[in-house]
VEXDREN-2710 file (C-alpha; in Angstrom, 1 decimal):
% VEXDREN-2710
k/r/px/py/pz
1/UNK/-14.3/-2.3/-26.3
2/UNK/-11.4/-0.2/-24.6
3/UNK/-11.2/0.1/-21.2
4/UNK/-12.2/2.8/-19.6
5/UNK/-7.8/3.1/-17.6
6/UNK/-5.1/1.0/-19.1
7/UNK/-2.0/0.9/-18.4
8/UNK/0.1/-0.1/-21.3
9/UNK/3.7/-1.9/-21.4
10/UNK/5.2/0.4/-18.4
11/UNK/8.8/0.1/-17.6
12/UNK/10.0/2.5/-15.0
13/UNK/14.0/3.1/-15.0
14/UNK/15.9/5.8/-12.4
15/UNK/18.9/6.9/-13.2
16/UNK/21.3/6.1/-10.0
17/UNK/25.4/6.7/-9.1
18/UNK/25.4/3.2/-9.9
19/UNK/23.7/3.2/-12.9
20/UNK/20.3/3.1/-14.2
21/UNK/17.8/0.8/-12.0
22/UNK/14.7/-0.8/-13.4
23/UNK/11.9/-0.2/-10.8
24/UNK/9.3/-1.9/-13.3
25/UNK/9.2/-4.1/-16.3
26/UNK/6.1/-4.7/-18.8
27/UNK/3.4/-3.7/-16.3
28/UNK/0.3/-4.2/-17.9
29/UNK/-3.3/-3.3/-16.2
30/UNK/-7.0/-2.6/-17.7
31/UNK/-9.3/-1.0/-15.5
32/UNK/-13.2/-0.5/-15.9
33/UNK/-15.1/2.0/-15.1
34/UNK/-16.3/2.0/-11.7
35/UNK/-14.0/-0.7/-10.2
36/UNK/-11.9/-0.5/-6.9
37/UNK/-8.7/-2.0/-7.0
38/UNK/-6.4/-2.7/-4.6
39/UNK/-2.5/-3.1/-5.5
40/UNK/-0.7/-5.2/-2.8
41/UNK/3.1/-6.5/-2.4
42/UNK/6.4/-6.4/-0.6
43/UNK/8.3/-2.7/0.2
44/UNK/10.1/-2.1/-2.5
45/UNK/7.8/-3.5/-5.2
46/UNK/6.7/-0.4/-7.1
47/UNK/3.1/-0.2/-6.0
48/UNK/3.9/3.6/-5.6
49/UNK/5.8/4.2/-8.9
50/UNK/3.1/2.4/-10.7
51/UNK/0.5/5.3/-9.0
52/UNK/2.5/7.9/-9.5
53/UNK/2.7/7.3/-13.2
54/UNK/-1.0/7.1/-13.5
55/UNK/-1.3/10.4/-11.9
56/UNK/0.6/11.8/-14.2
57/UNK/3.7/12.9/-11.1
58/UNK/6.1/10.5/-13.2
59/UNK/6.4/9.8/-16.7
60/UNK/7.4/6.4/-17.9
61/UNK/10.4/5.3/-19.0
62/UNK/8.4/2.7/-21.9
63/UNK/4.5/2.3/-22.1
64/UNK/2.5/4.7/-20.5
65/UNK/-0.9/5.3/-19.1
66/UNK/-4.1/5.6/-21.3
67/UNK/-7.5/7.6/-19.8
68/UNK/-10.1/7.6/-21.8
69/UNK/-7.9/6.9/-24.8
70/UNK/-6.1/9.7/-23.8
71/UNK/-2.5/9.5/-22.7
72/UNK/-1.6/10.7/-19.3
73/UNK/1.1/13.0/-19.4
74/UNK/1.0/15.5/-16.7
75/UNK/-1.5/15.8/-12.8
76/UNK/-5.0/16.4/-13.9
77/UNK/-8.4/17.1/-11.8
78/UNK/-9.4/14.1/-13.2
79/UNK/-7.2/12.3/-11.2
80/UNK/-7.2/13.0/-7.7
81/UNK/-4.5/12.2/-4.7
82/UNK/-5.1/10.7/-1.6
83/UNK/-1.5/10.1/0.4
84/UNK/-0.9/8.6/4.0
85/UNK/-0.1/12.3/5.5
86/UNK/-3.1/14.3/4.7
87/UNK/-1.2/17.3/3.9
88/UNK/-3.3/19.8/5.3
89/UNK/-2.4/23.6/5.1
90/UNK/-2.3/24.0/9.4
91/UNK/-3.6/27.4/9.5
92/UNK/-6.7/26.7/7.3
93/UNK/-9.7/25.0/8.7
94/UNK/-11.2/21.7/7.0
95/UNK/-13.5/24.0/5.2
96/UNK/-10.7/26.3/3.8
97/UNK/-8.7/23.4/3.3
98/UNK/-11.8/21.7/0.9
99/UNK/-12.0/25.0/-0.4
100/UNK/-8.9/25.3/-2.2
101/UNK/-9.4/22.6/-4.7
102/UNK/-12.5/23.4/-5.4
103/UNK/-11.3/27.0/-6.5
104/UNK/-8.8/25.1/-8.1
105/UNK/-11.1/23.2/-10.3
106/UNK/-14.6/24.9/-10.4
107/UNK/-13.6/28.7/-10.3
108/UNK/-15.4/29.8/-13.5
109/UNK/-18.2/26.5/-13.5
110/UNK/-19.7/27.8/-9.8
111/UNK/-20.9/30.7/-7.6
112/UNK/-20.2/31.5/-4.4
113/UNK/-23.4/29.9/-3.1
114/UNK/-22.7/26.4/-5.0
115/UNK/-19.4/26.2/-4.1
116/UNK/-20.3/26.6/-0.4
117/UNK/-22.9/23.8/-0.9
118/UNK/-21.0/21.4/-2.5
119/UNK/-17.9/22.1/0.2
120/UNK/-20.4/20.9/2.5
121/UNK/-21.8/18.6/0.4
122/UNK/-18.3/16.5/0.6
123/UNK/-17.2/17.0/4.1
124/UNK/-20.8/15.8/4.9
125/UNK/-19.7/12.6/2.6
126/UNK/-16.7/11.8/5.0
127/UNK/-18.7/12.6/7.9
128/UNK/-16.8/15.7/9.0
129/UNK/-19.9/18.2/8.7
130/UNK/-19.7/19.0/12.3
131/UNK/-15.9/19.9/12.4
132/UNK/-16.0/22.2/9.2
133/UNK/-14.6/25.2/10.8
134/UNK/-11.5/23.8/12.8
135/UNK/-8.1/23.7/11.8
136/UNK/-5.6/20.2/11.6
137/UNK/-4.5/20.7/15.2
138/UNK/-7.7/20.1/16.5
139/UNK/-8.9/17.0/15.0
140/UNK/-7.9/13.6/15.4
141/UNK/-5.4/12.0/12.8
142/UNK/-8.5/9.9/11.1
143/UNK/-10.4/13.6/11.1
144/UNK/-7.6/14.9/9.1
145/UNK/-7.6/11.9/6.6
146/UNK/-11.1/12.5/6.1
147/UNK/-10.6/16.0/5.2
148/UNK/-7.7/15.0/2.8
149/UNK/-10.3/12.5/1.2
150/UNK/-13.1/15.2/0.9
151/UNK/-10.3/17.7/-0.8
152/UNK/-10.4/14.9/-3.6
153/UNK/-13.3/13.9/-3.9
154/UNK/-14.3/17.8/-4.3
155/UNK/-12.3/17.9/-7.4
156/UNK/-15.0/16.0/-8.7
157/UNK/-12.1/13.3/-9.7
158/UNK/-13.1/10.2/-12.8
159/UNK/-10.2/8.3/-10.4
160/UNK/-9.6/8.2/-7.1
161/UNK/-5.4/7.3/-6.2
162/UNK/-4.8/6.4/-2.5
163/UNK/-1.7/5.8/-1.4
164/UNK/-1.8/3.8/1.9
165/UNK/-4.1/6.7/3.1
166/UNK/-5.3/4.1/6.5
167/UNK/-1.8/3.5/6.7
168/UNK/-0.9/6.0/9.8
169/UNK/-4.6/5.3/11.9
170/UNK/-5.0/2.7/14.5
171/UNK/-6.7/0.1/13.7
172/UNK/-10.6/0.6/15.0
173/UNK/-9.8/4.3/13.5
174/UNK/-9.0/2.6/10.3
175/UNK/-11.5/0.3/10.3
176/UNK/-14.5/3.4/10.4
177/UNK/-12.0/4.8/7.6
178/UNK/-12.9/1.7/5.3
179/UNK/-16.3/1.5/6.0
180/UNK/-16.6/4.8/4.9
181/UNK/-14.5/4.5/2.0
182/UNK/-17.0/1.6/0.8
183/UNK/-19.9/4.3/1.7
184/UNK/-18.6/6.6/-0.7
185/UNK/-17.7/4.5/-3.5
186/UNK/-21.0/2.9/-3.4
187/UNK/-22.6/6.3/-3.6
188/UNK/-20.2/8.0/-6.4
189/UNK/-19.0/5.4/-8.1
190/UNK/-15.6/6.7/-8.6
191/UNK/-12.9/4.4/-10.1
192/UNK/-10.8/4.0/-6.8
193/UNK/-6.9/2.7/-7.1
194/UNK/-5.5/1.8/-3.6
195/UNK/-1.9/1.2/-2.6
196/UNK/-2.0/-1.1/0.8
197/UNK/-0.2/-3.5/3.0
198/UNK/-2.8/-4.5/4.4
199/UNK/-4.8/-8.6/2.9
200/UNK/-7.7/-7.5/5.0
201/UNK/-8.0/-3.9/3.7
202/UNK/-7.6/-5.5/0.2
203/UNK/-10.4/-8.1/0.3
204/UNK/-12.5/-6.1/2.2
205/UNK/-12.2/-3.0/-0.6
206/UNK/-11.6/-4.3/-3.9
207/UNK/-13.1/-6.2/-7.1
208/UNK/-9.6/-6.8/-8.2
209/UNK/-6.3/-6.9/-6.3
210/UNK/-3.4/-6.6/-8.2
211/UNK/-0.7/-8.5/-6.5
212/UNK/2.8/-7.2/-7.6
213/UNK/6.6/-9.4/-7.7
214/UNK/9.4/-8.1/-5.5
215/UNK/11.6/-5.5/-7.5
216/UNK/14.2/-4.6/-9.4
217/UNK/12.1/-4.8/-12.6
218/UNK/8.4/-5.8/-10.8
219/UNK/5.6/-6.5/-12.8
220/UNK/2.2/-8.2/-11.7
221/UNK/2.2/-11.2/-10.8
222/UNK/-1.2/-12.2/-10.2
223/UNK/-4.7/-10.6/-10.7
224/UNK/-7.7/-11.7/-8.1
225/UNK/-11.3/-11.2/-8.3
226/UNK/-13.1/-10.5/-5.3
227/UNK/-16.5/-11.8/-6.1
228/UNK/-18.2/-11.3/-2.9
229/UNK/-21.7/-9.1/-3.0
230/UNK/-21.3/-5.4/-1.9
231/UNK/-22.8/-3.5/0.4
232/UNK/-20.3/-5.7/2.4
233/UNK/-20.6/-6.2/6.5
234/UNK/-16.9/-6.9/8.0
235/UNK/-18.2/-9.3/10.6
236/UNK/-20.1/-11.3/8.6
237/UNK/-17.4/-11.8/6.0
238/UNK/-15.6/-13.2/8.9
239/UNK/-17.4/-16.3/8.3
240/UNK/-17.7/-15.7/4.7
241/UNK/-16.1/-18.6/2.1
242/UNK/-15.1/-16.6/-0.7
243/UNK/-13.3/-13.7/1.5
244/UNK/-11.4/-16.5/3.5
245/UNK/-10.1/-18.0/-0.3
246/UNK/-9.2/-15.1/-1.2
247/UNK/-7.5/-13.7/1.8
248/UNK/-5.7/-17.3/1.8
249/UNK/-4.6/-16.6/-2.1
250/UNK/-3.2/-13.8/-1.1
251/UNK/-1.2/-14.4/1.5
252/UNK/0.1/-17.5/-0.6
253/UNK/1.4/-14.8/-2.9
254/UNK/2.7/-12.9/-0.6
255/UNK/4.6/-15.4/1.8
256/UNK/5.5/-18.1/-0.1
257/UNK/5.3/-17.8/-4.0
258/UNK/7.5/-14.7/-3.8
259/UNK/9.7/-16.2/-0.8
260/UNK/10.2/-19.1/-3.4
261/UNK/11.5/-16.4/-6.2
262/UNK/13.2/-14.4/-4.1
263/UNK/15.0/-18.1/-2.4
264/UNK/16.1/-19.0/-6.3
265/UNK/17.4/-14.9/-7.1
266/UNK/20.1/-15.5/-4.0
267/UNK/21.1/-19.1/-4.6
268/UNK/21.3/-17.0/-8.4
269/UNK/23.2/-14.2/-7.2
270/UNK/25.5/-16.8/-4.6
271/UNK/26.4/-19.1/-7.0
272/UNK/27.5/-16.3/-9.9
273/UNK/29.6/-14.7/-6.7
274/UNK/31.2/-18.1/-6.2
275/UNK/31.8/-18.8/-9.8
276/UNK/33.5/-15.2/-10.1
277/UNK/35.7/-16.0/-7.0
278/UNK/40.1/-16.7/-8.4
279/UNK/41.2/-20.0/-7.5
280/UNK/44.1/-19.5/-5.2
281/UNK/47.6/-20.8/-6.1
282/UNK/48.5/-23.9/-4.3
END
């Protein structure tokens, strides 16, 4: 059976002054319906290239992106954006700001009165029903991330892509911002791929984080299940054996398998300096 997102052989290469630069090598990924999944690693890893691709902003150099056995080629509704700065229009309000991408997509499949309902209907979802009518600069920077979530999520989007989107929020701010992140996704069901730095964002969120290799030419390195019951309580996963492995495999990724790598590319990279060096007359 295919999967419902793969993404197939994917080599990313960027032209530079220097010459070209291999961002990512063989990056290989199926993804079910349904399923959140967190990509995690280093700055500098790719974890944004690797969205990007699947939202159809970059095309890859090798491979590509498969939806619905259909290859991604260009931005689609189907595939909606969620980035750290919510990139509100100022001088619309939340609701005009909603509003516009579900013009966008639903102009000749609703009427007036439906599109006002389901406008609504999604800034109700992120809880920001009561602030409708007020513009960016009068809300709080977690108010605004909501709205930017409810603009996507009003395209009516098969999958969601968040790039660190609790990135910019302090942390109890955050924290609300995940809990209602796991609301929604419980409730739609929307195949969610999230860009983080953060283990306990990861854990907390995903069925699957995708842990990536430091760059040039990054790949995956490792895949973890999160097999921990959903709805899921932050407190009591505190205590909780399975989120405490895998926060621990993660962080053994993160810290010291790719430490180790990166330890054997310089010794690499010292020792081919050293051989290149002339041997200076006597």
């Amino acid at each position: 059976m295919s999967s419902f997102l793969e993404i197939s052989k994917m080599d990313m290469v960027f032209p530079t002054a220097k010459g070209d630069f291999t961002a990512l090598k063989n990056v290989n990924l199926k993804i079910n319906k349904g399923e959140f999944i967190s990509l995690i690693g280093h700055s500098g890893c790719g974890k944004s290239t690797v969205l990007n691709v699947v939202a159809g902003l970059y095309q890859a150099s090798k491979g590509g992106v498969l939806l619905n056995n259909s290859y991604v080629t260009e931005p689609g509704p189907e595939r909606a954006v969620v980035f750290q700065n919510h990139s509100l229009l100022p001088w619309l309000t939340a609701y005009q700001n909603v509003e516009l991408a579900v013009k966008q997509v639903f102009a000749k499949k609703m009427n007036a009165v439906e599109m006002k309902e389901w406008i609504e209907y999604n800034l109700k979802l992120v809880h920001m029903d009561h602030a409708m009518h007020k513009r960016p600069d009068e809300i709080s920077g977690g108010m605004k991330q909501r709205v930017g979530i409810a603009r996507a999520l009003a395209m009516q989007p098969e999958v969601l892509l968040m790039d660190e989107p609790f990135g910019a929020l302090d942390a109890l701010t955050r924290a609300h911002m995940q809990d209602s992140l796991m609301e929604i996704q419980e409730e739609l069901k929307n195949t969610v791929i999230m860009i983080t730095h953060d283990v306990d964002e990861a854990v907390l969120l995903s069925d699957r984080i995708v842990m990536m290799t430091n760059g040039p030419a990054a790949t995956i390195g490792e895949i973890l299940a999160v097999n921990i019951e959903r709805p899921r309580d932050r407190l009591d996963l505190a205590k909780d054996v399975e989120y405490n492995q895998c926060r621990s495999a993660v962080l053994t990724f993160l810290y010291e398998k790719q430490r180790k790598v990166e330890v054997i590319k310089s010794h690499a990279a010292n020792t081919t300096t050293i051989k290149k060096q002339p041997i200076a007359a006597a």
